[in-house]
Each structure stands twice: as structure tokens, then as C-alpha cells.
C-alpha positions as CSV (number, residue, x, y, z in Angstrom):
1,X,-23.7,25.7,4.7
2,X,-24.3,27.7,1.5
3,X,-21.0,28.4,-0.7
4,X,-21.6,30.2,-4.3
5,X,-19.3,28.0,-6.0
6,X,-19.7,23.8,-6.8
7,X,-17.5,23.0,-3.4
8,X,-14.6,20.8,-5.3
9,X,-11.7,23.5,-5.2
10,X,-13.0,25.7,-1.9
11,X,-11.0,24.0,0.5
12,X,-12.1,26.3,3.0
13,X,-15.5,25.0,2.9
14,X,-14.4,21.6,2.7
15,X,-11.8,21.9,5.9
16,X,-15.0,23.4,7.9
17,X,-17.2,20.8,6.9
18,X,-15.1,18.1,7.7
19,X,-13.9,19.5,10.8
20,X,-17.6,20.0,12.3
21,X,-18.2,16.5,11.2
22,X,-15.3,15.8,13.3
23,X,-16.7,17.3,16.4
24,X,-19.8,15.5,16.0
25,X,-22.4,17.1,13.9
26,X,-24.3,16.6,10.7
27,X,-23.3,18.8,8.0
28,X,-25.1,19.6,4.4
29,X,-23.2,22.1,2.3
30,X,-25.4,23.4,-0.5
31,X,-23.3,24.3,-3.2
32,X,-24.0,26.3,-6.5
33,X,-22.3,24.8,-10.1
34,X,-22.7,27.7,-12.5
35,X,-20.0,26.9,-14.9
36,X,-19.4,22.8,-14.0
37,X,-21.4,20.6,-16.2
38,X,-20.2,17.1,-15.8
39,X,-20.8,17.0,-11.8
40,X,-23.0,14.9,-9.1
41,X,-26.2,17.0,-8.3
42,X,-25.6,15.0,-4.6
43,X,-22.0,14.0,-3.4
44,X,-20.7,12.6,-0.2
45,X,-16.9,13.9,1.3
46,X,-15.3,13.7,4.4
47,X,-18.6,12.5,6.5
48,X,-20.8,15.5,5.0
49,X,-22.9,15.5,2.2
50,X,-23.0,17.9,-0.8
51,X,-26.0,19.1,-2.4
52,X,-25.7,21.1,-5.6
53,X,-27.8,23.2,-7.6
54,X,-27.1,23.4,-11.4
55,X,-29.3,25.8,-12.9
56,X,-31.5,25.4,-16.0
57,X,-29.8,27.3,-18.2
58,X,-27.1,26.2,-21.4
59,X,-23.4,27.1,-19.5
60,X,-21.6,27.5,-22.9
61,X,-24.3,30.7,-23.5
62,X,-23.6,32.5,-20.7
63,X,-19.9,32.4,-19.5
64,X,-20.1,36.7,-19.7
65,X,-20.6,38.3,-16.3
66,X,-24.6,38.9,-17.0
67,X,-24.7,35.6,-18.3
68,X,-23.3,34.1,-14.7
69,X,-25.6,36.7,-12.7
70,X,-28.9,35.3,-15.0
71,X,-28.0,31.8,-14.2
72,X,-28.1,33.2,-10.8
73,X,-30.9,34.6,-10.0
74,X,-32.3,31.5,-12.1
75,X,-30.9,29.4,-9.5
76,X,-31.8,31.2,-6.5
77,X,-35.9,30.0,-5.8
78,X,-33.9,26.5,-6.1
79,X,-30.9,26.8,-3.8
80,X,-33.8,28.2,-1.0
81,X,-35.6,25.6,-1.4
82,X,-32.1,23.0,-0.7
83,X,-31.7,25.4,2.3
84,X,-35.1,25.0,3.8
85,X,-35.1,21.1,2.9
86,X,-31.8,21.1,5.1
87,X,-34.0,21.5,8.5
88,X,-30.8,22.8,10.2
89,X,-30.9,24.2,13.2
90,X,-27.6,26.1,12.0
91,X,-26.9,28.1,8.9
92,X,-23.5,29.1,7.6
93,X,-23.6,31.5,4.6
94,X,-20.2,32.0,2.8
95,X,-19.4,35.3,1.9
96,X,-22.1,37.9,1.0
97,X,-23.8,35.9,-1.6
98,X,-24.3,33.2,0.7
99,X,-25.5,35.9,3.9
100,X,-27.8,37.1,1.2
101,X,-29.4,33.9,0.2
102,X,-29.2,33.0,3.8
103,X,-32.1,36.6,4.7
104,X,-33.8,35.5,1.1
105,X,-34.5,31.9,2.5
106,X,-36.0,33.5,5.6
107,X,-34.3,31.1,7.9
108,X,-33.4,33.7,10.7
109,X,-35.2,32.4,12.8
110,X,-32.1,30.4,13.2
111,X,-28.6,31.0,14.4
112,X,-26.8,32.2,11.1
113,X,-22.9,32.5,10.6
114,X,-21.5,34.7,8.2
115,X,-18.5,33.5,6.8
116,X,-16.6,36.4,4.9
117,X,-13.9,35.2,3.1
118,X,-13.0,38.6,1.8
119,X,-14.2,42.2,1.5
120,X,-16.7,41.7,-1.4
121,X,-17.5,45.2,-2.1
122,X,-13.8,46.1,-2.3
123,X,-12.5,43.8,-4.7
124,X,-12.1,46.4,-7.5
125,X,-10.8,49.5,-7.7
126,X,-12.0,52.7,-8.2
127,X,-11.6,53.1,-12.1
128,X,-13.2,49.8,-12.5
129,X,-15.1,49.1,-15.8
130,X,-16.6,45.9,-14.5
131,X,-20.1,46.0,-15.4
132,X,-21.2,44.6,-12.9
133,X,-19.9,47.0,-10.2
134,X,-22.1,49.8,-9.6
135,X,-25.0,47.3,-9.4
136,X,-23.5,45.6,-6.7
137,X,-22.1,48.5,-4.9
138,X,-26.3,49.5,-4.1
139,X,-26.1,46.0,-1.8
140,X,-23.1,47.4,0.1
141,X,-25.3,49.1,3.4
142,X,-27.0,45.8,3.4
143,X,-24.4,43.8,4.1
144,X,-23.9,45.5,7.4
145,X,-27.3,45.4,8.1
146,X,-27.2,41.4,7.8
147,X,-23.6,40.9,9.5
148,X,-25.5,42.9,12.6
149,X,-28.6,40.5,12.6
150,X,-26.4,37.3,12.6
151,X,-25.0,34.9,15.6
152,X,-21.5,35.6,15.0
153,X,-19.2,36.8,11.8
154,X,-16.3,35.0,10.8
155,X,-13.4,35.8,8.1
156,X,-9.9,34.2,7.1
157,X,-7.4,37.2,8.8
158,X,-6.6,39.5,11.2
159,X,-6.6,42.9,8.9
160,X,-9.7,41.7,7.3
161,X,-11.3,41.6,10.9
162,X,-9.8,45.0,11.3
163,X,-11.7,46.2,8.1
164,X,-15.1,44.4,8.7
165,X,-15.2,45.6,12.3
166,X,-14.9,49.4,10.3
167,X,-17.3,49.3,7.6
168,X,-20.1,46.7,8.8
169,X,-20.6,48.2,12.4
170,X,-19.9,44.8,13.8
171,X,-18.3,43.2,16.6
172,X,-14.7,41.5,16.4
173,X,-15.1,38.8,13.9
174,X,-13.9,35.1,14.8
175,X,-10.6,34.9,12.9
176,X,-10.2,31.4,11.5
177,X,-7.2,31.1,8.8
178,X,-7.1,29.4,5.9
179,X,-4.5,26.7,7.1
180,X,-3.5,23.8,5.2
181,X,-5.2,20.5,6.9
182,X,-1.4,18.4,7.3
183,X,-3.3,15.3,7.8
184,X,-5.3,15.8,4.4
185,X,-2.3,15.4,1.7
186,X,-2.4,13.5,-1.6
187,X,0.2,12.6,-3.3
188,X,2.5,15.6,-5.7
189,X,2.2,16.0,-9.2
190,X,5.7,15.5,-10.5
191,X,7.3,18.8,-11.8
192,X,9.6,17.9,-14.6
193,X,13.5,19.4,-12.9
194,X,16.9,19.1,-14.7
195,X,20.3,18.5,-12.8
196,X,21.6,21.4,-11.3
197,X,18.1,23.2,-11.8
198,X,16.6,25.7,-9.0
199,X,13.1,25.8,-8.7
200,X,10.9,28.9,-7.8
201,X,6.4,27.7,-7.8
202,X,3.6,29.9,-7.3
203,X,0.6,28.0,-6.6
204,X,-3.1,29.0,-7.4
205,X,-4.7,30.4,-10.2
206,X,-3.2,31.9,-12.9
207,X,-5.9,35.5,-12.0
208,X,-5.5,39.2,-12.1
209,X,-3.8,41.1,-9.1
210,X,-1.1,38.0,-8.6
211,X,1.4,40.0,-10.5
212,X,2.0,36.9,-12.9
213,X,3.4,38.8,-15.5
214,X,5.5,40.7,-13.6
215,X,7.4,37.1,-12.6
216,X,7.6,36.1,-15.9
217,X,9.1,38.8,-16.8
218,X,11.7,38.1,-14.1
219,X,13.2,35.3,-16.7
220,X,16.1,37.6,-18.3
221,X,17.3,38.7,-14.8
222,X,17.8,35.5,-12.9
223,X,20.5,33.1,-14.0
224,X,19.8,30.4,-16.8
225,X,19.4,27.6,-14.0
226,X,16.2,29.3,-12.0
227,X,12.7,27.9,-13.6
228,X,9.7,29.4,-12.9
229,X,6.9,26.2,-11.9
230,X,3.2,27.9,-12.3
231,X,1.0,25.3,-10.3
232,X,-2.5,25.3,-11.1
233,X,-4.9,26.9,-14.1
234,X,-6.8,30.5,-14.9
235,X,-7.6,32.8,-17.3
236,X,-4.0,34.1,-18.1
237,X,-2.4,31.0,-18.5
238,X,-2.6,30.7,-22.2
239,X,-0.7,34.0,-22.4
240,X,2.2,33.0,-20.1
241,X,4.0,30.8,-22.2
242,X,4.1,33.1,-24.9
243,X,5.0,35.9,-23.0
244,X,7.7,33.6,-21.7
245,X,9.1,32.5,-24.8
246,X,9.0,36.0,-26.4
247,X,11.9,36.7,-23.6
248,X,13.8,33.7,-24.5
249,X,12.8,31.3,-21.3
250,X,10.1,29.1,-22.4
251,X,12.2,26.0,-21.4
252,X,12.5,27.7,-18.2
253,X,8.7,27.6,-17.2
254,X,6.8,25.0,-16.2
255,X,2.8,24.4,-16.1
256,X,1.6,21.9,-13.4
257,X,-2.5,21.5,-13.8
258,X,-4.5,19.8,-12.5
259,X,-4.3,19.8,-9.0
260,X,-6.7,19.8,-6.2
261,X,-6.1,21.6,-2.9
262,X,-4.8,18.3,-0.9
263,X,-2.2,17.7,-3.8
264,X,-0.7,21.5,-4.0
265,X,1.7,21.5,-1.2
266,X,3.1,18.3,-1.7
267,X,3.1,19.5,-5.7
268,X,4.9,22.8,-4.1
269,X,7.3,21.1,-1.5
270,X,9.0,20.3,-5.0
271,X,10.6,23.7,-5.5
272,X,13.1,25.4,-3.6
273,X,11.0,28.6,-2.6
274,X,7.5,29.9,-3.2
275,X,6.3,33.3,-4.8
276,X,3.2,35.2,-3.1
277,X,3.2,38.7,-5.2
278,X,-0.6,39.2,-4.5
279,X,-1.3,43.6,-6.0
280,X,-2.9,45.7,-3.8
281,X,-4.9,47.8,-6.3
282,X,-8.0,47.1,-4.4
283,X,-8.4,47.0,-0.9
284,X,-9.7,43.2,-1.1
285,X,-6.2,41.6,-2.0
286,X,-4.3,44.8,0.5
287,X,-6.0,43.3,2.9
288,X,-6.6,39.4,1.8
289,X,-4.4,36.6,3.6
290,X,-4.0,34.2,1.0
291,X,-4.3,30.1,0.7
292,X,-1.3,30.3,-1.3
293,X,0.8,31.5,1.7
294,X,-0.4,28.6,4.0
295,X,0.5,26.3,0.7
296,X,4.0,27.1,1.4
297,X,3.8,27.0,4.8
298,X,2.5,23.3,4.3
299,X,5.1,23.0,1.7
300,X,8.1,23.9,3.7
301,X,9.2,26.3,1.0
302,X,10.9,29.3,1.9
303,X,8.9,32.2,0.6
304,X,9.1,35.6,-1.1
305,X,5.9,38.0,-1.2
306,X,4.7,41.5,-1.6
307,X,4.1,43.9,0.9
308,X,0.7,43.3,1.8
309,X,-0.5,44.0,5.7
310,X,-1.3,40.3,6.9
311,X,0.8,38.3,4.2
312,X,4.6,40.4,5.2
313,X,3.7,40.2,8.5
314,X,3.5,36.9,9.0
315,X,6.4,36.1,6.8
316,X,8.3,38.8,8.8
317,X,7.1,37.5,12.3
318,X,8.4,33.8,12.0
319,X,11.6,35.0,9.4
320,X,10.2,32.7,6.5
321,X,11.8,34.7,3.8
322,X,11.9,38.2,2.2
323,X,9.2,41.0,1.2
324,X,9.3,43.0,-1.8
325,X,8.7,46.5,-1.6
326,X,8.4,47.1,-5.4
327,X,6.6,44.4,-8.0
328,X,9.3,45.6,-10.6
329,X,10.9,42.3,-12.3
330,X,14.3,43.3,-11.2
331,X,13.5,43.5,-7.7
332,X,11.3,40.2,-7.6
333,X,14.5,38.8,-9.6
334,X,16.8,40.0,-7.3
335,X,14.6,38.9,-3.9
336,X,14.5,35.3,-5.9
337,X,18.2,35.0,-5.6
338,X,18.9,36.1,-2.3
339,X,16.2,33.3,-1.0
340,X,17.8,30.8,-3.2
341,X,21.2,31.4,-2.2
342,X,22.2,28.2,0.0
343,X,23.0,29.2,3.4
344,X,19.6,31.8,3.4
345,X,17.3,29.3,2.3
346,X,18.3,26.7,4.3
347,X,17.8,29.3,7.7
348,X,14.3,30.1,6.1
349,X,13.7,26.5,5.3
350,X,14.2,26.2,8.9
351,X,12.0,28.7,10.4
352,X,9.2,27.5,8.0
353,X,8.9,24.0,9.4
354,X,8.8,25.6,13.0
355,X,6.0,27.7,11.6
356,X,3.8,25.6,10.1
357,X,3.6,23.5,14.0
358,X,1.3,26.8,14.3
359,X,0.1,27.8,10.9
360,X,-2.0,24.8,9.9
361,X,-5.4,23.6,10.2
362,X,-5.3,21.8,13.6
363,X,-4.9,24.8,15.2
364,X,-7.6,26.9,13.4
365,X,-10.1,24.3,13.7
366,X,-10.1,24.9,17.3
367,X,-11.6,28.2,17.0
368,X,-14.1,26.8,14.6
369,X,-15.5,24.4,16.8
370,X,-15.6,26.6,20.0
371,X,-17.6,28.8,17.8
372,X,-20.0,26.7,16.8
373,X,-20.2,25.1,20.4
374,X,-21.2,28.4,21.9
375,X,-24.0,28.7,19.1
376,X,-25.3,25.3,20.0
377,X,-24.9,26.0,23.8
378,X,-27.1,29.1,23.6
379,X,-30.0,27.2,21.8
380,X,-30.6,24.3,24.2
């Protein structure tokens, strides 16, 4: 398996690996550290074995966007060489950068999955100023191209199969969730609660199109004894607490970090419901079906989300809590107290725990394997 990222916090990648190590075969995941310094170039987890490429090139110079693409294409000559060395007789390449180093290591020869974990040419929108954007957007007819030439596609939801099945020319992709493993938890990171205090968490990182601001500005519409519990680490966190205290509730937020993904639900199961407000200003997160979702699931938190496709219809489809039609704080605020109010939560509380005997990693795994055992079925 190739995954553009150092392995530690995809716990995708990690659930597959372990889960084909489980059924019985030999897994290398070949993973790519551009901004980690202090990590093992070789590292062994759950009965598979990580190898990681750390390119030659000073981190702290080149944290910009070019900066992470240079260290890229640095890297590239070494992770094909990892790949070869793997002599696999399988190749799994997570999202496009890993289909793409998958054709540039000339391995086709071999089955190859492709692994999309979201619709990488769609996760801007339109009046993006990333630099990096239009450059990329030339690779988009060769994606298709590559998905066409593999063994089988795979991706994390239903509406993202939808998509992929449009724009890629493709048959049905193998939909395998991103379900918490309930047999993997570590122990929660305490969250600091005062008697008589309600608890609302989102979990993941603290990123662009999670309408994080938008909840912290919640704070003056809910009553004094609702905090606000941000569970993990990103870019915006240093701005929350401000923002938070500029509206008079910075005792009423809380900042959990670190956590890794086998300590977030039990971290989560903490609070009294869960907030999944993922934007859909690009297609990618419309369309995206979340880890954070499956966190709560795990977590047996009742829930309240936007109204994205896969993400309501899930929460609708087992009554897990309420969807927001409009990301204005007032409406989050208000959809906050319903789901806290005693008799409601405990009915979604409910209807959680029956969910999540579907909606974990058990049952996903299934498909995973099946996959991968009609794949080795057609080489012998």
C-alpha cells in the first residue's frame, strides 16, 4: 500500500492494513513523512510493517504549498523504489497521489486498487486562489484514465461512488466506510467538566470547511452551562480561543490535543452529543462521509450535522439526532438544545448504540477482504 501522508493519524490505512493482516496476508504500507521529522524510517503495527520515505530536504524551509510539492517530487524516485522493493503481487494506491505513483512505478503488471478517499479534483471551489489548483486540475482526465486501467476502485461512501462512477467512466466502486474498529480503543483523554455542565465535542482537526467558527460563535446563544469541547489540533486552533473569549465564553471551551484515532471516541463518549457541521462549498466535503461521524457513532453520542447528502442521511435513516439546514450560529445553537434536552437525547442516545452494531469496522472489513479475495482468486 502507498498513502501520501506518514501513516500515524490515517486510520483508514491503518484499519485496512490490519484487517488484511487479519485474513492472512503480508502487508507493507509505504508511507510518505513530508512535514514529520522525529519518526522511524521502518515501523511495525498491527502485524504489517511501515516503510517511510522522508525526503532530503530541511522541513522548516518548505512548509508553503510549493515547498511541500518540491519535497515531493524530491521524494518520488525514492518512494518507487520502496514500491518495487515491496515484490507484491498487489498494489493499493491511496487516493490519486498514490494511483499516480502507483502508473510512475510501472508496476501494472500487477493487480492495482485505487483507493479514493475523496474527490481530489473537487476539493476547492471555483473562486479558489490556491496556487496550486490549476496545475493540478491538467491531471484531472488522467485520473479516469488510471481508475479504468486498475483491478477494482474503492472509496469511503455511497455519494462518492455516485460521483466517481460520473466523472471517471468507471464501474461501481467497492464502498468501504470509514467505520470505527470497536475492538481497537485506547483509553480517553479526560475532558475537564463542572457539576451541572453539558457537554457538546467536535472531534478532528481544527480545518477549513468544518464551520468551526460558526460553533464558536454559538457561545452567546446557548445557556451559560453548554461547553463547547474541540478534540484534536489544526491550523485554526490558535484563533478559537480568542475568538471565544472575545464573546465572553472562553471558560466555556475546551481544547483536548493530543489524541490518536483509537483514543477519540472514548475521548468523545465524554460529552453529551457530537457536532458534524462539515460546508459544502466544494463538491469534495458535499459529497465526503466523514471519520468524525463514525467517531460518534463509536462514541454513543447523539449527533447534530449539516445537511450534507451521505452524512444527514445516515443520521436521518437510524434517527441519531438532528440536521441543520442553515450553518447560522443561532440555528446550530438552537439544534444544540433541542439534542440536549433530556428526554430527546436519551431516545437518540438510544438509536445510536443500535446503529453503531452496523456502522463499525467489523462490518466494513468484510467487504474489504472479499475484495481482495477476488483479486487473489483471479491471479492463481
Amino acid at each position: 500500500m502507498f498513502v501520501h501522508n506518514s501513516v500515524r493519524k490515517d486510520a483508514r490505512v491503518q484499519k485496512e492494513a490490519a484487517s488484511l493482516v487479519r485474513a492472512g496476508w503480508r502487508v507493507i504500507v509505504v508511507g510518505l513523512a513530508l512535514t514529520e521529522t522525529d519518526i522511524p524510517s521502518v515501523e511495525s503495527m498491527d502485524g504489517y510493517t511501515i516503510w517511510r520515505v522522508i525526503p532530503p530536504l530541511p522541513v522548516g524551509t518548505t512548509r508553503s504549498s510549493w515547498g511541500k510539492l518540491l519535497r515531493l517530487i524530491v521524494a518520488i524516485p525514492l518512494i518507487i523504489g520502496r514500491i518495487r522493493a515491496t515484490g507484491a503481487r498487489v498494489f493499493h494506491g491511496n487516493d490519486f497521489i498514490g494511483l499516480l505513483i502507483m502508473a510512475l512505478a510501472g508496476i501494472w503488471r500487477r493487480p492495482v486498487i485505487y483507493d479514493a478517499h475523496e474527490l481530489f479534483f473537487d476539493r476547492w471551489p471555483a473562486d479558489s486562489t490556491y496556487p496550486l489548483r490549476r496545475p493540478l486540475l491538467m491531471l484531472r482526465p488522467l485520473e479516469g484514465w488510471l481508475a479504468r486501467r486498475a483491478a477494482a476502485v474503492m472509496t469511503v461512501g455511497d455519494k462518492l461512488a455516485d460521483r466517481l462512477v460520473e466523472t471517471l467512466k468507471i464501474a461501481r466502486p467497492v464502498v468501504v466506510r470509514n467505520a470505527v474498529d470497536l475492538t481497537k480503543l485506547g483509553t480517553a483523554v479526560p475532558i475537564e467538566r463542572r457539576p451541572g455542565e453539558r457537554l457538546v465535542a467536535h472531534s478532528g482537526a481544527l480545518v477549513q470547511g468544518r464551520n468551526l467558527k460558526e460553533l464558536i460563535d454559538c457561545l452567546p446563544h446557548l445557556p451559560d452551562d453548554i461547553t463547547l469541547t474541540l478534540i484534536g489540533d489544526g491550523v485554526l486552533r490558535p484563533a478559537l480561543a480568542p475568538q471565544a473569549e472575545a464573546l465572553g465564553g472562553r471558560d466555556r471551551l475546551r481544547m483536548v490535543y493530543p489524541v490518536t484515532p483509537t483514543t477519540i471516541p472514548p475521548t468523545l463518549a465524554q460529552a453529551d452529543a457530537a457536532v458534524v457541521l462539515i460546508s459544502s462549498f466544494a463538491l469534495n466535503y458535499h459529497f465526503s462521509l466523514p471519520n468524525k461521524l463514525f467517531e460518534a457513532v463509536a462514541a454513543g453520542v447523539p449527533l447534530v450535522v449539516s445537511d450534507i447528502p451521505e452524512v444527514a442521511g445516515l443520521v436521518r435513516q437510524y434517527d441519531m439526532g438532528i440536521v441543520v439546514d442553515s450553518m447560522e450560529p443561532k440555528a446550530i445553537a438552537a439544534a444544540i438544545e433541542q439534542v440536549l434536552e433530556p428526554t430527546v437525547n436519551a431516545r437518540y442516545r438510544a438509536n445510536v448504540l443500535k446503529a453503531r452494531e452496523v456502522l463499525n469496522w467489523a462490518a466494513e472489513e468484510q467487504k474489504l477482504v472479499a475484495l481482495y479475495r477476488q483479486i487473489f482468486d483471479g491471479l492463481l
